[in-house]
KOLLO-910757 format. One record per residue (C-alpha): residue number from 1; x, y, z; residue in one letter. Coordinates in steps of 0.2 Angstrom, whole numbers, plus 2048, in hexadecimal, padded with zeros to 3 digits. Layout:
BEGIN
    k  east  north   up  r
  NUM     X      Y    Z  a
...
//
This chain:
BEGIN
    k  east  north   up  r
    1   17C    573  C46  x
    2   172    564  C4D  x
    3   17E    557  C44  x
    4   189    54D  C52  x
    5   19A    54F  C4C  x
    6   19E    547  C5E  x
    7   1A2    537  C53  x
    8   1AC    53F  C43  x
    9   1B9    544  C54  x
   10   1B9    535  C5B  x
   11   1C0    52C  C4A  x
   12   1CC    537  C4B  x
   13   1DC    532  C53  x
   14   1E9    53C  C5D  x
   15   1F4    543  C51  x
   16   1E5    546  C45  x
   17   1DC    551  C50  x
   18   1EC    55B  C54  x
   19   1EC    55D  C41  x
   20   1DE    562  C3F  x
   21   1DE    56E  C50  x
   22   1EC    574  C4C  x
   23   1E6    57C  C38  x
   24   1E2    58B  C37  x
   25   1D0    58F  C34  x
   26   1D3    597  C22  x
   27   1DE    587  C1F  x
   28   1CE    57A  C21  x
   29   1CD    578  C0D  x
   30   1DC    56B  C0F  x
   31   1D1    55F  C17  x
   32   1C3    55F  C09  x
   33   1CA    552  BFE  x
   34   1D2    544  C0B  x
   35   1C7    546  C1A  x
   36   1B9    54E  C11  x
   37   1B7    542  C03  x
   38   1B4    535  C13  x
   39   1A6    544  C1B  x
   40   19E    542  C0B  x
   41   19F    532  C07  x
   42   19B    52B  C19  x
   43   18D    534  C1C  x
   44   186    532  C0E  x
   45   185    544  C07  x
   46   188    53F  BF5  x
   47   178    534  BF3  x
   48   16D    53F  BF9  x
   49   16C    541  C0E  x
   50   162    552  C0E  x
   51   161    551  C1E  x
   52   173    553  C22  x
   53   173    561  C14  x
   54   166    56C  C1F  x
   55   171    56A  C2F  x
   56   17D    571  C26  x
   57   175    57D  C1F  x
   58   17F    579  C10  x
   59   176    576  BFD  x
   60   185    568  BF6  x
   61   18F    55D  BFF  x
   62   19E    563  BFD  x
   63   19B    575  C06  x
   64   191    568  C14  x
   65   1A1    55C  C16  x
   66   1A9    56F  C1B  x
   67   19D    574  C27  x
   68   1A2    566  C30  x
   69   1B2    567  C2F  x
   70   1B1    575  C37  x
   71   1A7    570  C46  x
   72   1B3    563  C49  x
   73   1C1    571  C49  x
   74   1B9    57C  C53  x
   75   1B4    56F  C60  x
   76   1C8    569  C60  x
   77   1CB    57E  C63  x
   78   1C3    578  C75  x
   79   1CE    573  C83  x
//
């Protein structure tokens, strides 16, 4: 994926990245409506950032917001 999710970790705080470390991979969903509604919204994946779409090889915004959600999980899985 070429989108930095560099910045969606550092808006993160301690104790929200331990969260989020600390979720099980199959347990991400939880994060679609609070953190993922702000993905979205942010980024602008509701009014139409194709771009952000192809780098996440994703065809709606919800299944994009996901993807990088999980980059960011997989990153925090890193010592």
């Amino acid at each position: 994926m070429k989108f930095d999710y560099r910045h969606c970790i550092a808006e993160l705080d301690d104790p929200d990245k331990a969260h989020v470390r600390d979720t099980k991979k199959e347990d991400l969903i939880s994060f679609h409506h609070g953190w993922g509604t702000e993905i979205r919204n942010n980024f602008g994946l509701w009014r139409g950032n194709t771009n952000l779409l192809a780098d996440c090889r994703a065809e709606e915004p919800d299944g994009a917001s996901m993807v990088i959600i999980e980059a960011v999980w997989q990153r925090l899985q890193k010592p």
